[in-house]
N, C-alpha and C positions, 0 to 999 in steps of 0.2 A: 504494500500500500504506500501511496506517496508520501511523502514528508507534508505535516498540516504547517499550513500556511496563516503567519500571523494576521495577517491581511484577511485572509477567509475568514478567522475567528472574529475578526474586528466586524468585517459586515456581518457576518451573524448576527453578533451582538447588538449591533446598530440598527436593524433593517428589518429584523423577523418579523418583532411585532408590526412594525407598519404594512407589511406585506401581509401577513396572516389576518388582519383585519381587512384587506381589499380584497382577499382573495376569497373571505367568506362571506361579503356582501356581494360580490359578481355572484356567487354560487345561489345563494339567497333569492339575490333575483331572475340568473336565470330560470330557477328551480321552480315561482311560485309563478311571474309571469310569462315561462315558457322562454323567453329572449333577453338579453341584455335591451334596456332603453337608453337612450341618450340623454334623458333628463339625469340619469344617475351619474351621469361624467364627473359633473362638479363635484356631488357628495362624494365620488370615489378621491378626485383630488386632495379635497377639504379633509375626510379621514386621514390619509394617508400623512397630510402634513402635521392633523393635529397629534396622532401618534406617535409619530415623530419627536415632538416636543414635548408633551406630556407624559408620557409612557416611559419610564425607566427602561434602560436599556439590556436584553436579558442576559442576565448573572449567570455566564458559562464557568465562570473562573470561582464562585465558593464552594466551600469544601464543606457546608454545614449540612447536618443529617435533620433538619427540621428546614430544610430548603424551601418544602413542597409547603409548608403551611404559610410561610409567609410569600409566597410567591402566589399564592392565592389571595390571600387576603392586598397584597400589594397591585397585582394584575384589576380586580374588579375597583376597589377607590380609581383608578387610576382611566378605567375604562369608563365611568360612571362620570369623571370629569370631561373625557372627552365626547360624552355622547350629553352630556349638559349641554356642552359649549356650543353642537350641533344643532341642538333643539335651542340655543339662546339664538342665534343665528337664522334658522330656520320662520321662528314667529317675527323676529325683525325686518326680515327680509318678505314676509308674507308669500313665503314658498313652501313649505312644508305639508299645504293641501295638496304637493301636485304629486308627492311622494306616497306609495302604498303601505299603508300602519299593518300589512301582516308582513309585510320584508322589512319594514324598521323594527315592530316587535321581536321577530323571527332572529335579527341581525344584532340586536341587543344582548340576547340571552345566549344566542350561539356563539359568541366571540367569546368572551371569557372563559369558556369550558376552552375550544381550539385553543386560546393563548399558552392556556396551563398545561394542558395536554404535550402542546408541541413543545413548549419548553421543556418540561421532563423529558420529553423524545430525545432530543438535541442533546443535553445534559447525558444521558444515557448512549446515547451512539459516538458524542465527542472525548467520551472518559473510556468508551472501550479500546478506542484505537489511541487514546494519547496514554495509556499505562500500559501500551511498547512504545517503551522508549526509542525503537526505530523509527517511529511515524512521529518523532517530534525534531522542530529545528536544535542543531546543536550550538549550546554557546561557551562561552569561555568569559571568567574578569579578569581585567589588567588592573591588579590594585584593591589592595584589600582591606576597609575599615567597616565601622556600624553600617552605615547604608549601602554599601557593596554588601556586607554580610550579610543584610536584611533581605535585599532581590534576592540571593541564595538561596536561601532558606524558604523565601517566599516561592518559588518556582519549582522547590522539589517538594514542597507542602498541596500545591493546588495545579496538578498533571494537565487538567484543564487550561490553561495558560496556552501547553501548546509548546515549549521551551523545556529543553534539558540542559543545565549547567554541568556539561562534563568537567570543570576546573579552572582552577583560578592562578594565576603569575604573579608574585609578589618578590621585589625583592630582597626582602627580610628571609630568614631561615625559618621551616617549616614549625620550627618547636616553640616560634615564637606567637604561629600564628592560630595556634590548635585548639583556641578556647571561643574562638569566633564564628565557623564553620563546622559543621561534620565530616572527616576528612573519608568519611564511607561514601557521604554522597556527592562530594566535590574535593577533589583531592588537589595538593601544592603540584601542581604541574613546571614551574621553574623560575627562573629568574624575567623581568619582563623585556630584556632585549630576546631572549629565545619566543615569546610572544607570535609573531609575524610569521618563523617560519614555521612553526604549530598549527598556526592557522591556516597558511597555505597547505601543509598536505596531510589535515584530517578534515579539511571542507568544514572548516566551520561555519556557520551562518549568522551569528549575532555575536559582537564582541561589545562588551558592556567596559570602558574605560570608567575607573575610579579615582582616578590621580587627582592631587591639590592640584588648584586653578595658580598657586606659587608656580609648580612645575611646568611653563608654560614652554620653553622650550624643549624639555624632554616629550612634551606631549607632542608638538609640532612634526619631532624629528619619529615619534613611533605612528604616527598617523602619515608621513611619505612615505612609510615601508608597509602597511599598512594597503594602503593604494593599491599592491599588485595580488592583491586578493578580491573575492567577491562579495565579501564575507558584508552583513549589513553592521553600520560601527555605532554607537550611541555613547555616548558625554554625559557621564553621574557625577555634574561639580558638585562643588562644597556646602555652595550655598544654599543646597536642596535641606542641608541639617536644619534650616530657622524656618520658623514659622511662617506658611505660607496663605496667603490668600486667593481664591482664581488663579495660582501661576498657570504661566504658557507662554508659549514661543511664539514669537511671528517676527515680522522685519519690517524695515522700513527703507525702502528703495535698495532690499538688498542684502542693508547691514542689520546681523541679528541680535535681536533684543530679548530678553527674559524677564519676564515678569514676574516679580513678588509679592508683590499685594494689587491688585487690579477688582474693579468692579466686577460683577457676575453678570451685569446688563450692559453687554456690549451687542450689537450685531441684532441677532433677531430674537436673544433674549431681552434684548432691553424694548423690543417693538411691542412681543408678546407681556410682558410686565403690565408696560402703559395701557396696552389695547384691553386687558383683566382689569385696572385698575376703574378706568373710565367705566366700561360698561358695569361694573359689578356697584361701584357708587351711585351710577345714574339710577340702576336700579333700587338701592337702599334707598336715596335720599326722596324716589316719588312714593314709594311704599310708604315712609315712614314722616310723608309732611305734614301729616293731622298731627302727631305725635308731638312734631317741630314745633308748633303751633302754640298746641300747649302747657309744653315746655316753657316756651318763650312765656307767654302767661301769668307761669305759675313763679319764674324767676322774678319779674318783673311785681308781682302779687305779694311778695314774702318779703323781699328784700330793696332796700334803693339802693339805686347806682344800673348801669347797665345791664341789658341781656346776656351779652356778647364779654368774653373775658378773650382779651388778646395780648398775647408773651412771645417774647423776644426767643428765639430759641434756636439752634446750630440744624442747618439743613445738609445737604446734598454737600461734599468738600468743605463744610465747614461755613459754609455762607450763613447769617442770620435770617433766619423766614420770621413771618408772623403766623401763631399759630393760634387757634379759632376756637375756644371752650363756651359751654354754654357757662355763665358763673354761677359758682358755688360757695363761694367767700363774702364776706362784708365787706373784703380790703380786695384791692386788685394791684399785686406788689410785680412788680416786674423793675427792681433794681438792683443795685452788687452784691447783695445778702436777700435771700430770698430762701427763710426754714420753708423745708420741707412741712406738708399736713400731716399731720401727728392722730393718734388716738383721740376723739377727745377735744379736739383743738377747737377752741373758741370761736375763731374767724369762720368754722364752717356752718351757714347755716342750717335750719330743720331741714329744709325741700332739698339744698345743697346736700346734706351726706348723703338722701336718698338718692339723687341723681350721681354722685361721686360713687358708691354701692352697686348700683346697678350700671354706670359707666354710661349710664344715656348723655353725661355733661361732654364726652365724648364725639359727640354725635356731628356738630357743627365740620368733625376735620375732615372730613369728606368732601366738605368745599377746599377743604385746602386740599385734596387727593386731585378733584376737576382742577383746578388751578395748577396744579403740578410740583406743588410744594411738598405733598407728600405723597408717600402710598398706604397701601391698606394694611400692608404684612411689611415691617421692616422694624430696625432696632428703635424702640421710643423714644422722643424727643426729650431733651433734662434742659431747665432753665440754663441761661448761658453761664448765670454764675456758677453753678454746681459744675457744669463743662473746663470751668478755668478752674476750679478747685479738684476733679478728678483725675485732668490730663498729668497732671502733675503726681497724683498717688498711683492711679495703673498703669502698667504699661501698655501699649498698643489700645489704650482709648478711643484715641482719635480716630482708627481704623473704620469702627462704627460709622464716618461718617463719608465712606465710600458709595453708600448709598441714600435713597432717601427715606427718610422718619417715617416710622409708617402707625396709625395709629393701633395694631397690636402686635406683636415680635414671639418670636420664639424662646426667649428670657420668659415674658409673660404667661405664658400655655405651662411655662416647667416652675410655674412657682416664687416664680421675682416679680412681681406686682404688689405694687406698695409702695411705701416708704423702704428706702436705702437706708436707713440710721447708722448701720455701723460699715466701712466701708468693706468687709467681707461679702456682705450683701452688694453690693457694687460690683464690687469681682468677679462673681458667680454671676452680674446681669450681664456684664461685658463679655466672660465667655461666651456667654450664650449665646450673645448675638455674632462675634468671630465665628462660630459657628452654623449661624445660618448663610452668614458670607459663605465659607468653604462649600456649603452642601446645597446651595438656595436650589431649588427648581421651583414651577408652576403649582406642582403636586404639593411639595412644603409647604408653600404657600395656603392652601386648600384645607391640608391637614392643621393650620394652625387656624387658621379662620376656623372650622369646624370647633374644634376646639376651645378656642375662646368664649362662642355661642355656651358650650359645655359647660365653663366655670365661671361665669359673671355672677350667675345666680347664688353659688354656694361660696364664691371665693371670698373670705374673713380677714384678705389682706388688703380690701380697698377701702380705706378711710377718708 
């Protein structure tokens, strides 16, 4: 059998579900109305793209024996946003009567079973032939610390990959390097000038360089010799050890650049963001204007001073936005010292903690999501003072503001809602939202809105 090709694994991974989902709607319709129609063109497009971006990409490479349940329960959320987004779509556009509801129902229920199905299939036919190690490419590292050790170990743990590490070159002596590696399953193959001619006559196909980014002309001169092989070469610098956000490669007229900390909403993740956030608010805020109403009302009823409470607050890069609360306070402090709401706290009026409690004082940032100030799902906005007071205690604070504020976060959903009083609390919020950085998709997104619907009503930490 041939040697599996990374490239194959990667379209797999990439591609399935979007295919497997157009392939069971053609089938659907040929099946119920006898022929393909041309009205379903677009819907085939529209799936195929929203698939595409919504749909996790399928996990050929874990190794965990509880695969099948979350791969269930991940494939249907995930398919249930994209056939939302179809039906949001559909009545907007006031096409969806021209579609047959037994091949949408039909087309519904039968993809998610096919997702899972073929996914287990794939999983099971990719692991039979990738644990002979002859159907897998061969590689070799030139250079051996933590994160060279790590791909090592990572590649003979999950066969799935696709990739055997027959050995590594370092050159240090073997006894030094015995505690890093398993020398059973990647053994010191030799000093890294013998590297080159190794690689030319055992055909290797991925050579993984690990060398300091100091070593810059020894790398130079092992990458000319390097050259008269076929072999594919890949660059594990240093810099990969610190903490990253969004990294990736691209260029600029050429000369390549690496990114460290970068946005997640570049390209057509940042189109799909906007185009979520606009529609999903338009639709809260007509839903919810009787509400708006008497809200506004009942602020104005209880207490003097404004409806409207607006604060200074760090947006998108750090820029100051105004941001839109309905008020809750007697005072409306927006200056260099601004305590946090407390237990308890005097300034808050009777109607204010109920609105503060139930998060409806909330409600107004939705015009700031249409305005573009914020979004719906991002790290929460903190007065600017508390921003000059934390930049300073955490580190990588400011990272948060890669994107924009959004009125609920992934901190929020796990429990950091509230008052920050002591600054471990703080700590634990900033993770969280470095975290939604690293991991963001459309789906996160969903899953936290979900979620926050979840905990408004029970949660004891909004004061």
């Amino acid at each position: 059998m041939a040697t599996i090709r990374r490239t194959s694994i990667l379209f797999i991974k990439n591609q399935t579900n979007p295919i497997v989902v157009c392939f069971v709607l053609f089938s659907v319709i040929c099946y119920r109305l006898g022929a393909f129609e041309g009205e379903y063109f677009v819907l085939l497009v529209l799936a195929f793209l929203l698939t595409g971006q919504l749909m996790d990409n399928v996990d050929l490479e874990s190794n965990n024996k509880t695969y099948w349940k979350s791969s269930v329960i991940a494939v249907c959320m995930q398919w249930f946003l994209v056939v939302g987004l179809l039906l949001l779509v559909g009545f907007a556009s006031k096409t969806s009567e021209h579609f047959s509801r037994e091949v949408i129902l039909s087309w519904f229920f039968l993809t998610p079973v096919i997702l899972v199905i073929t996914q287990l299939f794939l999983r099971r036919l990719l692991l039979n032939v990738s644990l002979n190690k002859k159907n897998c490419a061969k590689a070799v590292v030139i250079g051996l610390n933590d994160l060279s050790a790590s791909l090592i170990n990572e590649l003979h743990r999950n066969p799935l990959i696709g990739i055997d590490s027959i050995g590594y070159f370092d050159d240090r002596s073997q006894d030094r390097l015995d505690d890093k590696v398993d020398q059973q399953n990647c053994p010191y193959l030799g000093n890294i000038k013998q590297a080159p001619a190794y690689a030319k006559t055992h055909h290797i196909q991925h050579i993984y360089i690990a060398l300091p980014m100091t070593a810059q002309p020894r790398i130079q001169s092992l990458l000319e010799e390097l050259h008269d092989t076929t072999a594919s070469i890949y660059f594990i610098p240093d810099i990969f050890l610190f903490d990253l956000i969004q990294a990736n490669i691209s260029t600029i007229r050429g000369i390549p650049v690496i990114a460290i900390c970068e946005t997640p909403f570049t390209g057509i993740n940042g189109l799909s963001k906007r185009l979520s956030d606009i529609l999903i608010s338009l639709m809260i805020l007509l839903l919810v204007s009787p509400i708006l109403l008497l809200i506004a009302l009942g602020v104005k009823l209880t207490s003097p001073g404004p409806v409207l409470f607006k604060q200074r607050r760090y947006g998108l890069d750090g820029e100051e936005i105004i941001v839109y609360k309905f008020r809750s306070m007697t005072v409306c402090e927006d200056g260099g010292n601004v305590p946090q709401a407390q237990r308890n706290d005097p300034r808050i009026t009777h109607f204010g903690a109920f609105l503060r409690k139930t998060s409806l004082d909330e409600l107004p940032q939705f015009l700031n999501v249409i305005q573009g100030r914020m979004s719906i799902v991002g790290p929460r906005p903190h007065a600017v003072s508390h921003n000059e007071l934390y930049r300073k205690l955490i580190k990588g604070y400011m990272i948060r503001h890669k994107v924009k504020p959004g009125i609920t976060g992934w901190a929020q959903v796990n429990g950091y809602r509230g008052e920050t009083d002591i600054i471990e609390k703080m700590q634990g919020r900033i993770e969280y939202d470095l975290d939604y950085l690293r991991n963001w998709s459309l789906f996160l997104d969903l899953l936290i809105i979900f979620k926050t619907i979840g905990i408004v009503v029970k949660d004891k930490n909004a004061y």
